[in-house]
N, CA, C and O atoms as a GROMACS GRO file, in nm:
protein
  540
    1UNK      N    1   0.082  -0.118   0.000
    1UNK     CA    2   0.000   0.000   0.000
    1UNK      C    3   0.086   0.124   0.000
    1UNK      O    4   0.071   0.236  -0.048
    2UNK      N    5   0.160   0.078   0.055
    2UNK     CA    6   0.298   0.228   0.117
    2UNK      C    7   0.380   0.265  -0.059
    2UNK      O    8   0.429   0.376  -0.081
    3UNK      N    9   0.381   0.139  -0.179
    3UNK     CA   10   0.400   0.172  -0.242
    3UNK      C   11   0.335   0.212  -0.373
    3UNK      O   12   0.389   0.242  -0.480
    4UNK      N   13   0.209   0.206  -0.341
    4UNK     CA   14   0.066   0.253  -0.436
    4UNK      C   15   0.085   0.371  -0.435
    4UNK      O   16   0.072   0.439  -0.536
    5UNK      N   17   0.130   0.433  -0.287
    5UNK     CA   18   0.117   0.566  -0.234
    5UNK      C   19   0.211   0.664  -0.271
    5UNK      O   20   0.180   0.774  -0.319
    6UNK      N   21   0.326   0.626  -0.250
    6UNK     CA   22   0.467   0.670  -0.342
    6UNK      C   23   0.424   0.672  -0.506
    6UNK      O   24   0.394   0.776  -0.565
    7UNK      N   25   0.427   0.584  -0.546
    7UNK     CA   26   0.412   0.597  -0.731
    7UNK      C   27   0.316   0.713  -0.756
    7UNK      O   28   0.344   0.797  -0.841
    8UNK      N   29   0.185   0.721  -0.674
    8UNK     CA   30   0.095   0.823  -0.710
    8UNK      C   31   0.126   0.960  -0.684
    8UNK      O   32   0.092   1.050  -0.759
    9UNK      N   33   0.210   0.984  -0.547
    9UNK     CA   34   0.248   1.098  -0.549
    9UNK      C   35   0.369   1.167  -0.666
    9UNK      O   36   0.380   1.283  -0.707
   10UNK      N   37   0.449   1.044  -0.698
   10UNK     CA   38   0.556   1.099  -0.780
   10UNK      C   39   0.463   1.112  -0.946
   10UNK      O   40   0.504   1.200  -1.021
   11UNK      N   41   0.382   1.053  -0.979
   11UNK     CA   42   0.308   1.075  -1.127
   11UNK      C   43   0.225   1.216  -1.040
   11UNK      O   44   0.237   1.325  -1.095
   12UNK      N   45   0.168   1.212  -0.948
   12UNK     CA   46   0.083   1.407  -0.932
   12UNK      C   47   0.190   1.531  -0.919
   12UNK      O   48   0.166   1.649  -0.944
   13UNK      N   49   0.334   1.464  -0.866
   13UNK     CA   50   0.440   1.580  -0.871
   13UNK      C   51   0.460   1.612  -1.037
   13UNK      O   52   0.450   1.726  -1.080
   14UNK      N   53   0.493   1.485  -1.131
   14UNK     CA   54   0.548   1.491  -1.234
   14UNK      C   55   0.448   1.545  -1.324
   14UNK      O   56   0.492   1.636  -1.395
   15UNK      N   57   0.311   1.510  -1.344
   15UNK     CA   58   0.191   1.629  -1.406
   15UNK      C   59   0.197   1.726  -1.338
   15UNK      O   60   0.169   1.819  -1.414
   16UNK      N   61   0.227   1.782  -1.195
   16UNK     CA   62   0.210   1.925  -1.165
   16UNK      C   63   0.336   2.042  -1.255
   16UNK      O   64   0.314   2.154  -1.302
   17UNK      N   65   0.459   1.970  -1.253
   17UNK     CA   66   0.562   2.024  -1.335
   17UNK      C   67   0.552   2.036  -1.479
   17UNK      O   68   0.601   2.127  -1.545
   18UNK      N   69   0.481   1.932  -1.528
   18UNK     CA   70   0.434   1.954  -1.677
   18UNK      C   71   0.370   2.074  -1.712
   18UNK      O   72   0.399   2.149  -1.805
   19UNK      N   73   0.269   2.087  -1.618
   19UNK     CA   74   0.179   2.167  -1.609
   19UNK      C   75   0.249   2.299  -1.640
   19UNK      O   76   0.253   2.365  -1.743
   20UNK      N   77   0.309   2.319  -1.508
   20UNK     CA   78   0.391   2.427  -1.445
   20UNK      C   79   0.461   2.505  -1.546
   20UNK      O   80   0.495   2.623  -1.537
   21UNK      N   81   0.488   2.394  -1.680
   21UNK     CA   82   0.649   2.447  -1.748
   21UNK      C   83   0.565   2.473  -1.828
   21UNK      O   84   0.578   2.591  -1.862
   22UNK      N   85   0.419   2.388  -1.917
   22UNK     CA   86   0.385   2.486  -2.050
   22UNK      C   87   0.301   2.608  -2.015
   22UNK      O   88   0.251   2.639  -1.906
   23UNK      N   89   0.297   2.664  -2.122
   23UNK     CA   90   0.256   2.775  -2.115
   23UNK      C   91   0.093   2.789  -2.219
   23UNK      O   92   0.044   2.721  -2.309
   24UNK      N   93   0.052   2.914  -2.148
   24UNK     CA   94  -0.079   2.923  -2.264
   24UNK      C   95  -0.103   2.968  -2.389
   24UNK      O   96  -0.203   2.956  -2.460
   25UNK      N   97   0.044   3.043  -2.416
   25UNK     CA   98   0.047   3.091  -2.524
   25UNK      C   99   0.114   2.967  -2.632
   25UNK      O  100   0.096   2.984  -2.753
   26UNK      N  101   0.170   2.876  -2.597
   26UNK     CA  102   0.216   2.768  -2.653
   26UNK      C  103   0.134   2.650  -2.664
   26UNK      O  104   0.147   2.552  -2.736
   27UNK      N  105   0.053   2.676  -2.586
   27UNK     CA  106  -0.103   2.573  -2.615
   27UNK      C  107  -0.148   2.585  -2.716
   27UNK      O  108  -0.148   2.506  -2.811
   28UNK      N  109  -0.203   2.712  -2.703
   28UNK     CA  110  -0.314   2.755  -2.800
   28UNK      C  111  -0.269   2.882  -2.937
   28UNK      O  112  -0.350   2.968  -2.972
   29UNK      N  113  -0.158   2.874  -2.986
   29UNK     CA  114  -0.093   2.940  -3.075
   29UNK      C  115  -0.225   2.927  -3.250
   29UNK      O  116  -0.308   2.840  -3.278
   30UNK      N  117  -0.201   3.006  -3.297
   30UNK     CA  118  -0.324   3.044  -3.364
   30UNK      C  119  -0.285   2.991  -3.495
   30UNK      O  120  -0.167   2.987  -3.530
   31UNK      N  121  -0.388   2.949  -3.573
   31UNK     CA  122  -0.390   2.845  -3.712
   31UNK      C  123  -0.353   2.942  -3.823
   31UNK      O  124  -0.312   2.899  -3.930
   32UNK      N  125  -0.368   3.085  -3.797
   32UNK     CA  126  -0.376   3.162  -3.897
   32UNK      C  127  -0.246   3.225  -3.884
   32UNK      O  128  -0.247   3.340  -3.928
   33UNK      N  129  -0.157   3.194  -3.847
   33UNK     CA  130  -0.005   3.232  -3.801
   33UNK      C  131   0.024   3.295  -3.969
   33UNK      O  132  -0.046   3.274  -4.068
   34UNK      N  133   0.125   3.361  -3.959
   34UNK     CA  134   0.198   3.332  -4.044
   34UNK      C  135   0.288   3.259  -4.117
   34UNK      O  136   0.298   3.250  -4.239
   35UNK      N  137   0.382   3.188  -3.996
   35UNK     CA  138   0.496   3.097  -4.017
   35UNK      C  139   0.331   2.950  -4.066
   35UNK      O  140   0.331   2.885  -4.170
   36UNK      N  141   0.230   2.941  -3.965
   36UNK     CA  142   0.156   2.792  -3.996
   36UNK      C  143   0.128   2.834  -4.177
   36UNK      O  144   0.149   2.752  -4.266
   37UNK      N  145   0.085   2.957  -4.199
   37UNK     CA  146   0.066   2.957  -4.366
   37UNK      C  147   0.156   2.954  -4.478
   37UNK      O  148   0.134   2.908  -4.590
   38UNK      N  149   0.266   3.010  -4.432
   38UNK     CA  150   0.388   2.982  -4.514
   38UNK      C  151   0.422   2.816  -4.505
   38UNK      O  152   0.414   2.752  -4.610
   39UNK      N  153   0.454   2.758  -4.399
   39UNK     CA  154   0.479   2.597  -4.452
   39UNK      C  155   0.365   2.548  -4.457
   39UNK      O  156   0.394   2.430  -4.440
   40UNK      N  157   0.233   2.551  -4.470
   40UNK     CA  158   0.125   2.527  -4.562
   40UNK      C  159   0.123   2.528  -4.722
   40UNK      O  160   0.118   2.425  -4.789
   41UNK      N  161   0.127   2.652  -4.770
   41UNK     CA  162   0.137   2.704  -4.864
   41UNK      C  163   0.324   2.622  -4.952
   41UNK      O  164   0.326   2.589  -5.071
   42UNK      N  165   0.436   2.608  -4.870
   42UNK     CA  166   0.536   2.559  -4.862
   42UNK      C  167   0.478   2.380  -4.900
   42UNK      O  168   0.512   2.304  -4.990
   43UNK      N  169   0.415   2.368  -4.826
   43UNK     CA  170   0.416   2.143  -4.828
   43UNK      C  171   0.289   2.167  -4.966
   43UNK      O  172   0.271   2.067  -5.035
   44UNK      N  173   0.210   2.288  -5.002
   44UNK     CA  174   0.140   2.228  -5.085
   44UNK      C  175   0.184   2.259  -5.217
   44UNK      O  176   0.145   2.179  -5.302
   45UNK      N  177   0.270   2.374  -5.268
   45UNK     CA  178   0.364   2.365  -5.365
   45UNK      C  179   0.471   2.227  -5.387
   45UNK      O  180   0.494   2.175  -5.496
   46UNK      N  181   0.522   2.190  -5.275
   46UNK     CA  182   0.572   2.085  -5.289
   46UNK      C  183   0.501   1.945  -5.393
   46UNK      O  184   0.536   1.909  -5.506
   47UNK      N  185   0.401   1.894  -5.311
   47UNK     CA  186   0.266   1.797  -5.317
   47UNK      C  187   0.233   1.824  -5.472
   47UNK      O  188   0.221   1.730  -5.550
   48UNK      N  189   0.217   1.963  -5.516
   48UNK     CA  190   0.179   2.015  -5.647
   48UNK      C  191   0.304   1.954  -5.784
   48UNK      O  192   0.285   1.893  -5.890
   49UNK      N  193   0.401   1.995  -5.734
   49UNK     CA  194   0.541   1.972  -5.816
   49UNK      C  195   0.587   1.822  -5.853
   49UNK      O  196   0.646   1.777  -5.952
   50UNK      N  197   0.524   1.745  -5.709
   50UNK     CA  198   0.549   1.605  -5.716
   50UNK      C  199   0.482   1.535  -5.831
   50UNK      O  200   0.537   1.461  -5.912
   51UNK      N  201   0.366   1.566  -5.825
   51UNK     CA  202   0.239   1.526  -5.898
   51UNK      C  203   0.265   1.571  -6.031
   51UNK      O  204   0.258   1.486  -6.119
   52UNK      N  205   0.288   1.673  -6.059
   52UNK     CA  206   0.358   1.734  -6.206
   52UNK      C  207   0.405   1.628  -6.262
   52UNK      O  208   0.366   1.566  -6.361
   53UNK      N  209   0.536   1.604  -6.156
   53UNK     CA  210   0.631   1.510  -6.228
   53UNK      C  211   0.585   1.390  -6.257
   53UNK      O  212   0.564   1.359  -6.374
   54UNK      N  213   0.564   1.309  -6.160
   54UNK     CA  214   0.521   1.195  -6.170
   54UNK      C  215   0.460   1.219  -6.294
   54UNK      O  216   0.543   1.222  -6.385
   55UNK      N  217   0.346   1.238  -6.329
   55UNK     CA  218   0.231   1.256  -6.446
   55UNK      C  219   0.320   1.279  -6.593
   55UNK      O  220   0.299   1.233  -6.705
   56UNK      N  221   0.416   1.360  -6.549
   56UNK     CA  222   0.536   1.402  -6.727
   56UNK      C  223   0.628   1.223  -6.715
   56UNK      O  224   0.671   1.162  -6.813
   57UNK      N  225   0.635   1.184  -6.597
   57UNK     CA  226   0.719   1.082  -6.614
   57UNK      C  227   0.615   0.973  -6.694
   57UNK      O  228   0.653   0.916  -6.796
   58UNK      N  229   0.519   0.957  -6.653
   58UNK     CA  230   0.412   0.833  -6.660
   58UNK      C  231   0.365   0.862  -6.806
   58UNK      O  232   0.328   0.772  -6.882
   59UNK      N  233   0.370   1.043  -6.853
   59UNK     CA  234   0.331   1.074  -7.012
   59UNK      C  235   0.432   0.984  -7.092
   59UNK      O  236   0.417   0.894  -7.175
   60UNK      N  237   0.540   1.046  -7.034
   60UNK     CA  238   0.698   1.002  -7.142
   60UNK      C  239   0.740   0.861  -7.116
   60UNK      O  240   0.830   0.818  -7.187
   61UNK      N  241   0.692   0.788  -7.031
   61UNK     CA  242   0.786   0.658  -7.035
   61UNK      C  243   0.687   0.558  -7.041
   61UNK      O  244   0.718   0.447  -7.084
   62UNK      N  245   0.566   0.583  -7.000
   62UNK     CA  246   0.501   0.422  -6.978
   62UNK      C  247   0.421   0.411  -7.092
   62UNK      O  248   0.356   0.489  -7.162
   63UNK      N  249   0.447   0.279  -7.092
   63UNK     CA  250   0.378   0.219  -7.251
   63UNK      C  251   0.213   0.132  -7.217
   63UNK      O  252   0.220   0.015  -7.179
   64UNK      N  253   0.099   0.185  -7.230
   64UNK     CA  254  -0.003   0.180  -7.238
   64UNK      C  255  -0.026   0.105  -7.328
   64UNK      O  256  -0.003   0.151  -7.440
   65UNK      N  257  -0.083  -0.047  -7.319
   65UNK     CA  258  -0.164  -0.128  -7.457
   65UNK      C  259  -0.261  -0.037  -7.534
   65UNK      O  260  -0.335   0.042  -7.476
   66UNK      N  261  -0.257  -0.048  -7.644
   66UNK     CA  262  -0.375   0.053  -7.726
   66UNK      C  263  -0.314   0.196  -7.724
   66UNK      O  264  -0.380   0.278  -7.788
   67UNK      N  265  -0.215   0.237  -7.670
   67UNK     CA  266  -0.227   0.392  -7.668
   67UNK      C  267  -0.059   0.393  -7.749
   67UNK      O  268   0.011   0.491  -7.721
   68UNK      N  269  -0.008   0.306  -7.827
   68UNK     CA  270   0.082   0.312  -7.885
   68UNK      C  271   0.114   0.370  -8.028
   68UNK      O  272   0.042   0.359  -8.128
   69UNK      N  273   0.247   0.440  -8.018
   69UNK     CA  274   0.256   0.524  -8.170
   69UNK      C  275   0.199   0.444  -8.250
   69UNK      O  276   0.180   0.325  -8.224
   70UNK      N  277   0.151   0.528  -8.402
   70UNK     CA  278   0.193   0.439  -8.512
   70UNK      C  279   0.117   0.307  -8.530
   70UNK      O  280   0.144   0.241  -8.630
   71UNK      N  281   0.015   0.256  -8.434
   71UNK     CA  282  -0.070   0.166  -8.514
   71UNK      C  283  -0.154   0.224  -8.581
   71UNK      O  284  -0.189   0.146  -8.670
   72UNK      N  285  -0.199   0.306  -8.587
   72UNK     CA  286  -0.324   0.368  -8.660
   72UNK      C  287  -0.237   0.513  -8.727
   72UNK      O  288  -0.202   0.619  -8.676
   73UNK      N  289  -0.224   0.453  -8.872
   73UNK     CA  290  -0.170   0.596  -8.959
   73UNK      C  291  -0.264   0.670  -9.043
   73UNK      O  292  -0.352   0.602  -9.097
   74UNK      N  293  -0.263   0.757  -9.057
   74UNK     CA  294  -0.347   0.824  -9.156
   74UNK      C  295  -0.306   0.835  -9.335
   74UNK      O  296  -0.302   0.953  -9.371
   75UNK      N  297  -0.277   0.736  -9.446
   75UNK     CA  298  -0.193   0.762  -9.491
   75UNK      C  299  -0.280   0.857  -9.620
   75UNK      O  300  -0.212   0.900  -9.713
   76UNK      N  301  -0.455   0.890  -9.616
   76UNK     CA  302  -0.443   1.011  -9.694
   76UNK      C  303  -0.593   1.009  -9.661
   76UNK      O  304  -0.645   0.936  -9.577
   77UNK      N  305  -0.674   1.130  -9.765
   77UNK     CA  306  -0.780   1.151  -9.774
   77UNK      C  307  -0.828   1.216  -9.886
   77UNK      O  308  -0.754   1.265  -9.971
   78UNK      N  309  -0.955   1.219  -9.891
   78UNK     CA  310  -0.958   1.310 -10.014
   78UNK      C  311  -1.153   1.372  -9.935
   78UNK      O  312  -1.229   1.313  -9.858
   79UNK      N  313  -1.164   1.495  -9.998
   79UNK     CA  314  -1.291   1.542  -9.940
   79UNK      C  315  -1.434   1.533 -10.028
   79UNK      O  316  -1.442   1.616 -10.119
   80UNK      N  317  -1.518   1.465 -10.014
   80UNK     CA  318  -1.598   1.406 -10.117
   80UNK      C  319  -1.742   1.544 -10.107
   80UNK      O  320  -1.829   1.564 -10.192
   81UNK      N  321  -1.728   1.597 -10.011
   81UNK     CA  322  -1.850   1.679  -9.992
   81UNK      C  323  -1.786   1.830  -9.914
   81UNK      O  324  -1.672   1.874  -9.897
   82UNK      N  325  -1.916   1.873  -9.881
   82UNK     CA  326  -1.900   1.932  -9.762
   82UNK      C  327  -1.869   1.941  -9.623
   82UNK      O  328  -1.839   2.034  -9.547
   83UNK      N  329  -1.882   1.840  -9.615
   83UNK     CA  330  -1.893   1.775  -9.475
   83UNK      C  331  -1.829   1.588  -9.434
   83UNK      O  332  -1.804   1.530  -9.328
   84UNK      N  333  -1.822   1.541  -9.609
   84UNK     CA  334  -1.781   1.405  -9.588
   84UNK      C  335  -1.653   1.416  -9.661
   84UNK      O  336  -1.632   1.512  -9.736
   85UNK      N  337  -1.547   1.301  -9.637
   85UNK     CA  338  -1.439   1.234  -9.690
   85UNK      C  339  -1.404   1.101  -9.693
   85UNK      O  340  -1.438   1.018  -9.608
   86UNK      N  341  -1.330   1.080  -9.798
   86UNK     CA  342  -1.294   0.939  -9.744
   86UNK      C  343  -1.152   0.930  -9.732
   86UNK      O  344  -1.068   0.969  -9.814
   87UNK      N  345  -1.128   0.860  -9.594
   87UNK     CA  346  -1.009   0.862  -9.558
   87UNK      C  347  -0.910   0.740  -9.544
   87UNK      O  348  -0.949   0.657  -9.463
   88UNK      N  349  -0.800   0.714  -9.601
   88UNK     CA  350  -0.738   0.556  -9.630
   88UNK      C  351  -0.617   0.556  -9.506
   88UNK      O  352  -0.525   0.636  -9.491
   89UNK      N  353  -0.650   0.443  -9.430
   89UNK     CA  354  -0.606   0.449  -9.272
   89UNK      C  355  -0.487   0.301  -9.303
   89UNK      O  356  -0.523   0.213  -9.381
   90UNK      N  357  -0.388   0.295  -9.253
   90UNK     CA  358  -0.304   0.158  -9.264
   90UNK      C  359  -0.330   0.130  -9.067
   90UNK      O  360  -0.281   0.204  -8.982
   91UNK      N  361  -0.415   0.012  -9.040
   91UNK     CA  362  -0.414  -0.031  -8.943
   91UNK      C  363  -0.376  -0.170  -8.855
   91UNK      O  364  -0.470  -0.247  -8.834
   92UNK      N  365  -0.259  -0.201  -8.810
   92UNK     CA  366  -0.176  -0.328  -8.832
   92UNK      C  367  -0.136  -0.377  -8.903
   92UNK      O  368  -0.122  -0.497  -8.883
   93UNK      N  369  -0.089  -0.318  -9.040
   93UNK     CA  370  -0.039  -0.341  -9.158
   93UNK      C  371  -0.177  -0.387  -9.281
   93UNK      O  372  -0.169  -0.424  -9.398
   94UNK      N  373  -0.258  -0.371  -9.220
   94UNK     CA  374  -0.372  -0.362  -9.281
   94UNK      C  375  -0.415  -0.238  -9.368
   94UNK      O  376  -0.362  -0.139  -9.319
   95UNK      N  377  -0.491  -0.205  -9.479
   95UNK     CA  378  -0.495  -0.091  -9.531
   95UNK      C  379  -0.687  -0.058  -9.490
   95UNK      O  380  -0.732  -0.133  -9.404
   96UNK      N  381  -0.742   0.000  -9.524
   96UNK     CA  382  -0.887   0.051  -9.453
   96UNK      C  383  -0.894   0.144  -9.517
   96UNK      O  384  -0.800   0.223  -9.524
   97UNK      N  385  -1.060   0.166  -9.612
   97UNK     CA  386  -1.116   0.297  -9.660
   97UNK      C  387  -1.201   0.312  -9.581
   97UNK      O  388  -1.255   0.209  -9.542
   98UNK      N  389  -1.239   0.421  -9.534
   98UNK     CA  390  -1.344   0.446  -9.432
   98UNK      C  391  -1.405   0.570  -9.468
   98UNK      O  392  -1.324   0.661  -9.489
   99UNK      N  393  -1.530   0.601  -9.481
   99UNK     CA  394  -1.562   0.716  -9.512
   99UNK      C  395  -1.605   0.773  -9.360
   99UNK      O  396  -1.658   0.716  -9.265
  100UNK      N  397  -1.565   0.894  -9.377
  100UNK     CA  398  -1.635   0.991  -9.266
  100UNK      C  399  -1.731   1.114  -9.284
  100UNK      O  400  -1.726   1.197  -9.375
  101UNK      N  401  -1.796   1.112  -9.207
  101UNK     CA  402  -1.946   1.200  -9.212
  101UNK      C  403  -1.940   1.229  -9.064
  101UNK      O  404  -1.861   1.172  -8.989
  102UNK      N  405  -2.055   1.350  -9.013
  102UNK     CA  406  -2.040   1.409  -8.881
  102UNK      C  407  -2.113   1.325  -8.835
  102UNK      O  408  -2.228   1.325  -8.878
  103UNK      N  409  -2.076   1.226  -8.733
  103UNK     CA  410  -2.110   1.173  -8.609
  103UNK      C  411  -2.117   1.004  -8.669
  103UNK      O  412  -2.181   0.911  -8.620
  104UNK      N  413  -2.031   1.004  -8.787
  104UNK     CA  414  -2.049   0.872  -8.802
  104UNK      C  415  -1.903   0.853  -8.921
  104UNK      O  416  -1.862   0.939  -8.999
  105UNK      N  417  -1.852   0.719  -8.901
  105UNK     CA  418  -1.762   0.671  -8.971
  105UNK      C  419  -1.802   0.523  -8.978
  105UNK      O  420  -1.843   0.449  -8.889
  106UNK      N  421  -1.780   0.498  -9.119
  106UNK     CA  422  -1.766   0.351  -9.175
  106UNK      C  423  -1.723   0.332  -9.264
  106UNK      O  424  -1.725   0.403  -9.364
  107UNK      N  425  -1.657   0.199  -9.243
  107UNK     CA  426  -1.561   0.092  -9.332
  107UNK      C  427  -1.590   0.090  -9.459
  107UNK      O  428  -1.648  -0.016  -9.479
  108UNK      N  429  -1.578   0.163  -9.575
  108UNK     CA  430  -1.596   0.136  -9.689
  108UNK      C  431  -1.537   0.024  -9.754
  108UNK      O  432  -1.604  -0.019  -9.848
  109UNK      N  433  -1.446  -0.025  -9.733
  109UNK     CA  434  -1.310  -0.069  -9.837
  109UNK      C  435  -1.256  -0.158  -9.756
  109UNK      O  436  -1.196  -0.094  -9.669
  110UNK      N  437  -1.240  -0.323  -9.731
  110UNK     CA  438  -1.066  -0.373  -9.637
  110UNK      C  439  -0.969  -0.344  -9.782
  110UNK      O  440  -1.050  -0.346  -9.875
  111UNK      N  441  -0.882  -0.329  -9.815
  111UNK     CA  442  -0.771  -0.314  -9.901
  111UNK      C  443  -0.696  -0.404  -9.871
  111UNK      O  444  -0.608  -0.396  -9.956
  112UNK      N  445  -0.668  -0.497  -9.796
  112UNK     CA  446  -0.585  -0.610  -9.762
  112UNK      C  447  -0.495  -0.556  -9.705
  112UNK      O  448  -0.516  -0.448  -9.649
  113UNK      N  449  -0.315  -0.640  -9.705
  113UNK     CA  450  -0.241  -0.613  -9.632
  113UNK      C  451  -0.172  -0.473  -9.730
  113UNK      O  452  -0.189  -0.440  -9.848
  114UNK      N  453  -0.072  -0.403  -9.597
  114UNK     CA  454  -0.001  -0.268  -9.633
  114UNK      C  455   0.080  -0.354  -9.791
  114UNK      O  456   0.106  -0.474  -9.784
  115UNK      N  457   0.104  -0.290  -9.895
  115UNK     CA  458   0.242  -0.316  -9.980
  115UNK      C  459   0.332  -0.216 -10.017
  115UNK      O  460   0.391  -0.204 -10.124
  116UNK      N  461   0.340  -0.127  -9.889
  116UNK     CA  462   0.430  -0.020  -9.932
  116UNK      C  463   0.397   0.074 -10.040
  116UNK      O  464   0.476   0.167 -10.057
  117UNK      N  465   0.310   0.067 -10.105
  117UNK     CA  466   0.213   0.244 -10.193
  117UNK      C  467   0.146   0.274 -10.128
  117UNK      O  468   0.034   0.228 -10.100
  118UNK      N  469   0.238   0.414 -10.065
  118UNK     CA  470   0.151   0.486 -10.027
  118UNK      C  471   0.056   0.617 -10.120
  118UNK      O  472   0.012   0.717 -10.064
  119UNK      N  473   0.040   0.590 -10.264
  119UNK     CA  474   0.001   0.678 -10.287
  119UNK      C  475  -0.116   0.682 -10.302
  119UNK      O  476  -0.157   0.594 -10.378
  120UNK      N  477  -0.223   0.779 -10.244
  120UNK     CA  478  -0.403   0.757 -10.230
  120UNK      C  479  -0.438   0.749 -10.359
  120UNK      O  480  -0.491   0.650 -10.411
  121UNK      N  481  -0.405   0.874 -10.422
  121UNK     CA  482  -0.526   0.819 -10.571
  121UNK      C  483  -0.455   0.700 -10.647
  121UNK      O  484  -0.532   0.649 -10.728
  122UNK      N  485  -0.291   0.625 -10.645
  122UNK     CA  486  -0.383   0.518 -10.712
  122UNK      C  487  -0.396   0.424 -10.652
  122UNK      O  488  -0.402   0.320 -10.718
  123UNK      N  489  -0.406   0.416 -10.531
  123UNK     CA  490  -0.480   0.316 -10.460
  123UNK      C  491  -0.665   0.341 -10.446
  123UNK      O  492  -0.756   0.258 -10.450
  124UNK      N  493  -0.666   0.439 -10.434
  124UNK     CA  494  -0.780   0.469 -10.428
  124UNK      C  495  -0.843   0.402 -10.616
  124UNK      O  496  -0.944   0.335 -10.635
  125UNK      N  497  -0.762   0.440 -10.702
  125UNK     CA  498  -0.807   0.401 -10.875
  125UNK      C  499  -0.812   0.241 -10.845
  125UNK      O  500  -0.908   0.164 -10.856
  126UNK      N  501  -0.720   0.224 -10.817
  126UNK     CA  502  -0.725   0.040 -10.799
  126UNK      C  503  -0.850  -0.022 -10.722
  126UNK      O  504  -0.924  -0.104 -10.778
  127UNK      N  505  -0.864   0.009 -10.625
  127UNK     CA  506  -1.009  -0.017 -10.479
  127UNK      C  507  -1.111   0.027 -10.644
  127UNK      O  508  -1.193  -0.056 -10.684
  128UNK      N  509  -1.097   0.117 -10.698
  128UNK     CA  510  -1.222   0.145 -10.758
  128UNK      C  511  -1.264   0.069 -10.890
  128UNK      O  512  -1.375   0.042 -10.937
  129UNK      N  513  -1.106   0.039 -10.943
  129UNK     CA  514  -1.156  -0.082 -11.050
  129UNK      C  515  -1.194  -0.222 -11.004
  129UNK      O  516  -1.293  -0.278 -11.052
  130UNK      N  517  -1.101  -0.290 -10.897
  130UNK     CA  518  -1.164  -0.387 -10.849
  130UNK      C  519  -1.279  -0.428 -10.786
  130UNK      O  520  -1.314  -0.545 -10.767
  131UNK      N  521  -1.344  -0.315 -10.750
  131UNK     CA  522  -1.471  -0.318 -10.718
  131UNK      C  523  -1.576  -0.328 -10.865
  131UNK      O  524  -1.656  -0.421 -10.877
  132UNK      N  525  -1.562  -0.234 -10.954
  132UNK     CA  526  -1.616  -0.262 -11.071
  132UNK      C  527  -1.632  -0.374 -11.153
  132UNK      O  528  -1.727  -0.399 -11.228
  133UNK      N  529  -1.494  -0.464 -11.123
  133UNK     CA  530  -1.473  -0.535 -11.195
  133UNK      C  531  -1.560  -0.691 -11.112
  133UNK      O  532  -1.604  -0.791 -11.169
  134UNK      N  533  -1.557  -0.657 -10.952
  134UNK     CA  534  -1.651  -0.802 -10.914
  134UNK      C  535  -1.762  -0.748 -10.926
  134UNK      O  536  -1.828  -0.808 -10.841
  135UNK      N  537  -1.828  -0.677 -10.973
  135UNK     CA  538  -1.965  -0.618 -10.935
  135UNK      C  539  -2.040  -0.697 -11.122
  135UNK      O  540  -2.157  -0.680 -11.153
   0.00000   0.00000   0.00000
C-alpha cells in the first residue's frame, strides 16, 4: 500500500511540473499564423510539383496497350462533300477505306495487307476498279 502511495504521489508531482512548465500561449498558438501559412502554402507547392512530375514521367515513359505510336496511320484523304471524306487508314499493316461524315464513320473498303504504296489516288483508282470489276 505504502507503495501505491509513493508511485501516485511521484506521477501528481510529475503532471504538476508539466503543467507548471507549458505555457498558454504555446497551447493555444493560432492556425492563422503566419509561419503555420507559409509551410502550408510551402508542403502544398511541394505535393503540387510532385504530382507534375510523376504525371510528365508516366506521359513520357510508360507504354499503355492501345495507346501506342503508329498503329493507326493516316496515310491520306480526299474530301468528297461538304462535310464528308474518305479517308485511307493503314491499321496493323492492314490498309482501310473508311468514309467519314459528322457523327459517323464507316468501313468502306478492307484493301488487304499494307504493300508499301503509299500513294491515295492510285490506290484509291485500284479499290475502284476492283470493285467494278466483281460487281
Amino acid at each position: 500500500m505504502r507503495i501505491a502511495a509513493t508511485i501516485a504521489a511521484v506521477l501528481i508531482a510529475m503532471a504538476e511540473a508539466v503543467a507548471a512548465e507549458a505555457t498558454p500561449a504555446a497551447r493555444f498558438e493560432s492556425p492563422l499564423s503566419g509561419v503555420n501559412i507559409m509551410e502550408t502554402l510551402g508542403g502544398l507547392i511541394v505535393v503540387i510539383a510532385v504530382m507534375l512530375g510523376v504525371a510528365w514521367l508516366a506521359k513520357r515513359y510508360a507504354r499503355v496497350p492501345g495507346m501506342g505510336r503508329g498503329q493507326v496511320q493516316v496515310l491520306g484523304g480526299v474530301s468528297l462533300g461538304a462535310r464528308e471524306k474518305a479517308v485511307l487508314l493503314s491499321v496493323e499493316g492492314r490498309r482501310l477505306l473508311v468514309g467519314v461524315a459528322p457523327g459517323r464513320v464507316q468501313t468502306l473498303l478492307d484493301l488487304g495487307p499494307s504493300d508499301g504504296v503509299d500513294d491515295f489516288a492510285a490506290q484509291l483508282g485500284n479499290a475502284t476498279l476492283e470493285r467494278e470489276a466483281s460487281t
